[in-house]
C-alpha positions in Angstrom: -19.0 10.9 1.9 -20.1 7.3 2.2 -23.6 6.7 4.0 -24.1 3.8 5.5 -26.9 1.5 6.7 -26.9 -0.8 9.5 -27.5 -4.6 9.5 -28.3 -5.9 12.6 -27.0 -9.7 12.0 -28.8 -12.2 13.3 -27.6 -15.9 14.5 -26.9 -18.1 17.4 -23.1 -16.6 18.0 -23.0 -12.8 18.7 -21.9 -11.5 15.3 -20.6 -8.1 14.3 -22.6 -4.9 12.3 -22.4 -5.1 9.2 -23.1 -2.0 6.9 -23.1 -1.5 3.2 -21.6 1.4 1.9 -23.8 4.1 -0.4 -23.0 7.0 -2.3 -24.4 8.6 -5.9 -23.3 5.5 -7.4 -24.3 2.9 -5.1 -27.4 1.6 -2.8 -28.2 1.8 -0.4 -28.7 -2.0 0.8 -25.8 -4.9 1.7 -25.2 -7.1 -1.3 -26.2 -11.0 -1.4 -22.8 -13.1 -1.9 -22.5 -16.4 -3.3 -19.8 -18.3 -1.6 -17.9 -20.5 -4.2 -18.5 -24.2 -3.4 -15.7 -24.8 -5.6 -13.1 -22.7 -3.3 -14.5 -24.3 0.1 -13.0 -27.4 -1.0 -9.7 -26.2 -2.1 -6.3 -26.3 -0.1 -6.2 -22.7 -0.7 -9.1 -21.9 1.4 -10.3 -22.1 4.4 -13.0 -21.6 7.0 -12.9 -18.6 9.2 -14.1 -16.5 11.8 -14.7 -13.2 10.4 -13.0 -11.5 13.8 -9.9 -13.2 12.8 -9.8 -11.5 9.4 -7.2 -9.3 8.5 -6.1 -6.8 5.9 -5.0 -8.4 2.5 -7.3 -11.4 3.0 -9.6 -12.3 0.5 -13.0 -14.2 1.4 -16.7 -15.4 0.1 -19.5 -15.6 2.4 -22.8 -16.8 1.8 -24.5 -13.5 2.7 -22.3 -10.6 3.7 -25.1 -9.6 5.7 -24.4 -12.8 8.0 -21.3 -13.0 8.6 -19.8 -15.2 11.4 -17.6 -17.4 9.6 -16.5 -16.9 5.9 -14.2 -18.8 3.7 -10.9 -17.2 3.0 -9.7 -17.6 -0.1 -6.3 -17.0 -1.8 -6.5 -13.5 -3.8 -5.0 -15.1 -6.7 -8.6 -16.9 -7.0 -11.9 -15.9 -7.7 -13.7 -14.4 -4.8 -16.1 -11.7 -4.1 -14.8 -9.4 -1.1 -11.3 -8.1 0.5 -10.5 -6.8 3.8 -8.9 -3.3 2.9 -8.5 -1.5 6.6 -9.3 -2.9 10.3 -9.1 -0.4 13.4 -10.7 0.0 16.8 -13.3 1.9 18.1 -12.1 4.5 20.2 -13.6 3.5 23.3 -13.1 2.6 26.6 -13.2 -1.5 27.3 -15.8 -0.2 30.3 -17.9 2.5 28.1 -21.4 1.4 27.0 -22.5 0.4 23.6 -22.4 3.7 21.7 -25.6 2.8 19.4 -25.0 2.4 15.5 -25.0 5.7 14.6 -21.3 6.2 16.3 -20.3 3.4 15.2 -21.2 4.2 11.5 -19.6 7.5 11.4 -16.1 6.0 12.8 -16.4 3.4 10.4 -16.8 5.8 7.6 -13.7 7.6 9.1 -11.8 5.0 9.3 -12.3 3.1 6.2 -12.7 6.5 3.8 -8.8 6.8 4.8 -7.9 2.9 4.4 -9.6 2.6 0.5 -7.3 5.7 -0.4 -4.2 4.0 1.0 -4.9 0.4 -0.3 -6.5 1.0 -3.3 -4.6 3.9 -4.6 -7.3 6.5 -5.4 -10.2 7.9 -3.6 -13.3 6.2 -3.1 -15.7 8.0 -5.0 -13.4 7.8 -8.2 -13.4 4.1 -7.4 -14.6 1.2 -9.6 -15.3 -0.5 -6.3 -17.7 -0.4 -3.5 -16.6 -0.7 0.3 -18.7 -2.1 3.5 -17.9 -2.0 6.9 -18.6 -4.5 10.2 -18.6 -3.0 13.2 -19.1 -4.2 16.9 -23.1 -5.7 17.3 -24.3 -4.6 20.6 -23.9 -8.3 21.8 -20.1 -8.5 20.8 -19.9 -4.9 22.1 -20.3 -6.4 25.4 -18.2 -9.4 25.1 -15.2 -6.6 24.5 -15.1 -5.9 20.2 -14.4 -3.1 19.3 -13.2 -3.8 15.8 -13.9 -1.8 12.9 -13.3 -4.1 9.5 -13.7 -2.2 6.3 -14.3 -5.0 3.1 -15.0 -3.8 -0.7 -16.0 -5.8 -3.4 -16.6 -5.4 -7.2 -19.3 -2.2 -7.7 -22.5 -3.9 -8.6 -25.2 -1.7 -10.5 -28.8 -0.9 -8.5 -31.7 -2.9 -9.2 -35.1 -1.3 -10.1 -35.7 -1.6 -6.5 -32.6 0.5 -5.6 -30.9 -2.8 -3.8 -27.0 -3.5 -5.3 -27.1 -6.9 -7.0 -24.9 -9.8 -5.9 -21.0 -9.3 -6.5 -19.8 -10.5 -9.0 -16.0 -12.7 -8.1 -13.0 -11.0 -8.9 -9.3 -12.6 -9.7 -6.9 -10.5 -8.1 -6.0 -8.1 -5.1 -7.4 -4.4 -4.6 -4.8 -3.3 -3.3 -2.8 -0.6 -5.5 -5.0 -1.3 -8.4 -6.1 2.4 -8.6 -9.8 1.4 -10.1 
């Protein structure tokens, strides 16, 4: 079972929740990601919002637990996350913010089910670790409902329990089977 922690993001546009995954063999806090100066500046990648994000796409962000706009990035180049599931809450557009805790739990629903099917094994026999962003309060009420579940390279626990930066991968997730 994953068990998640909530971010609540903080900048001047409403952004989403985002909230690292843990299990045994992960922390429990949201990793630190350098984005690639050298892929901003490349034809094959651009600037985006992270509501437009999509399964498939790869993307660097200067800190995953900030995300507004990242910089999506072929998955043929080095980059540090990868968009492996995105659903909706099951909610009425008229129902009230449903706190974190529901959130978190449809998130781990959710995105439990999309690793297996875009990765090819489960997640805990997975090499890689998955996050999720969910709806803030403040985009809540501007109509999100979108669940986006992201994994990136497992990084090892520091002595303070907190998951290092990501190291950037080459290559897609999806049907790797690591």
């Amino acid at each position: 079972m994953l068990v998640l922690a909530a971010v609540l993001i903080g900048c001047s546009d409403p952004s989403p929740t985002v909230s690292p995954s843990v299990s045994a063999a992960h922390s429990a806090s949201a990793p630190a990601a350098s984005g690639s100066g050298a892929a901003s500046a490349s034809p094959t990648a651009s600037l985006t919002s992270a509501f437009d994000l999509e399964v498939g796409d790869c993307f660097d962000t200067e800190s995953i637990t900030t995300v507004d706009e990242v910089t999506v990035i072929d998955c043929a180049r080095a980059h540090a996350f990868e968009v492996f599931g995105v659903s909706d809450y099951d909610a009425g557009s008229d129902e009230e913010f449903p706190g974190e805790q529901p959130l978190k739990d449809a998130a781990d629903e959710a995105c439990r089910a999309a690793f297996e099917d875009y990765v090819g094994i489960p997640y805990d026999d997975s090499a890689w670790s998955a996050t999720f962003v969910n709806p803030s309060q403040a985009t809540w009420e501007q109509g999100d409902r979108e669940i986006l579940c992201v994994l990136h390279e497992a990084t090892p626990a520091g002595p303070d329990g907190t998951e290092g930066t990501p190291p950037p991968v080459t290559g897609s997730a999806e049907g790797s089977e690591r």
